[in-house]
C-alpha positions as CSV (number, residue, x, y, z in Angstrom):
1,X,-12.9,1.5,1.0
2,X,-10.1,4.2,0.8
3,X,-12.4,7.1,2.6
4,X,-13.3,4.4,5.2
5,X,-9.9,3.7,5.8
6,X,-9.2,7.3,6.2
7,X,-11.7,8.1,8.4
8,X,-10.5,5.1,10.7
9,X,-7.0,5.5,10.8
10,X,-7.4,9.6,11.2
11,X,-9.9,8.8,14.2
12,X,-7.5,6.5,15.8
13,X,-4.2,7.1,14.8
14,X,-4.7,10.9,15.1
15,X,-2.6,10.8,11.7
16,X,-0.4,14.1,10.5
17,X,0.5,11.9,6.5
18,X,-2.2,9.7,5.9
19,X,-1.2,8.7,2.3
20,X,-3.5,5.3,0.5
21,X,-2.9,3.9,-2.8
22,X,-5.5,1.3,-3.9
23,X,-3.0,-1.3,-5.9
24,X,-5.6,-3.3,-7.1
25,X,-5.1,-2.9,-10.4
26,X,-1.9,-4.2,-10.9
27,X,-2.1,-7.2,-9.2
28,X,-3.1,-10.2,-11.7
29,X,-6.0,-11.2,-8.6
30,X,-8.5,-8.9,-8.7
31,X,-11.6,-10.8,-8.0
32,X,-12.8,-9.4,-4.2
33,X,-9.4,-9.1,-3.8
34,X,-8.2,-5.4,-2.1
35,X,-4.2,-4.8,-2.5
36,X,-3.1,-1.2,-0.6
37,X,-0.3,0.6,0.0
38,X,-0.6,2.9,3.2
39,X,2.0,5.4,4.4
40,X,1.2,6.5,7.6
41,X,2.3,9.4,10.1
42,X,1.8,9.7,13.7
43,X,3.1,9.9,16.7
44,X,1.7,7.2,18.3
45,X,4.5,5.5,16.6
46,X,7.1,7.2,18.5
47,X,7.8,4.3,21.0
48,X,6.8,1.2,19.1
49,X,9.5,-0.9,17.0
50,X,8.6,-2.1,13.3
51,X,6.6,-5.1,14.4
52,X,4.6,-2.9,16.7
53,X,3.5,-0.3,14.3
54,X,2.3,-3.0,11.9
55,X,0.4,-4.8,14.8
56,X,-1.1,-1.9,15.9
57,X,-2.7,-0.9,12.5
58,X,-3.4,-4.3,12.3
59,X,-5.7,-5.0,15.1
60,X,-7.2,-1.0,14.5
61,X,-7.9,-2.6,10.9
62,X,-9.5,-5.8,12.9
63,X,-11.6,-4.4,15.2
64,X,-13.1,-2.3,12.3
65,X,-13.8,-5.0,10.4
66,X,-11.4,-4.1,7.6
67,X,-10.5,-6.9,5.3
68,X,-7.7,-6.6,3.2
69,X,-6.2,-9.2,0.7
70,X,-2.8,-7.5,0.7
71,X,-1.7,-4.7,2.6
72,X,1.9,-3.0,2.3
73,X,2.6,-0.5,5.4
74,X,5.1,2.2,5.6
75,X,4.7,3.8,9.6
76,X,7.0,6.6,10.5
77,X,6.8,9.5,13.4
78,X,7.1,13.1,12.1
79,X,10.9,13.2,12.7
80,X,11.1,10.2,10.3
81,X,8.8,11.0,7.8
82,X,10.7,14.5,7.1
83,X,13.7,12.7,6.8
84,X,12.1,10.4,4.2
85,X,10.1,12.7,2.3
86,X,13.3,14.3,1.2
87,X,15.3,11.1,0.4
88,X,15.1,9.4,-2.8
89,X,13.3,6.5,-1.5
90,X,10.4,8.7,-0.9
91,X,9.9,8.7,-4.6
92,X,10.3,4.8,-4.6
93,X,7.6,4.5,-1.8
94,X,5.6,6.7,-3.0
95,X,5.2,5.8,-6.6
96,X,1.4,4.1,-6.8
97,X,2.9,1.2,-9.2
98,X,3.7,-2.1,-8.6
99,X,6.8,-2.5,-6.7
């Protein structure tokens, strides 16, 4: 699942941080149950608010046929990703534990 999500989200997103944690195991559900964490970068995001970026990796997800039990996103442009990277919620974020 985490190369085909790769592949999908490079192809349509066009991606420069593509980061996927698979957060399965630490979720007490695990039956056919998928739990991700995705940190995505691209510029696509540039003019779309919160709700957007999460709607648009949403329906890219969708039209893929991607099921996901539990999905957390983290979208950011470039310009906000190198701010982030060198906070201290970047550890925090990108820590593949349970959160």
């Amino acid at each position: 699942m985490k190369n085909l999500l790769k592949k999908i989200l490079q192809k349509n997103l066009s991606t420069t941080t593509l980061l996927i944690f698979n957060n399965s195991k630490f979720h007490l559900i695990k039956k056919n149950h998928s739990h991700y964490k995705l940190i995505i970068v691209s510029e696509r995001f540039s003019s779309l608010s919160l709700i957007r970026r999460h709607q648009l990796v949403n329906s890219i997800l969708l039209k893929n046929n991607i099921s996901i039990y539990s999905i957390d996103l983290y979208t950011y442009t470039q310009i906000e990703w190198n701010t982030k990277k060198n906070s201290e919620s970047y550890k925090i974020i990108c820590s593949n534990k349970r959160s």
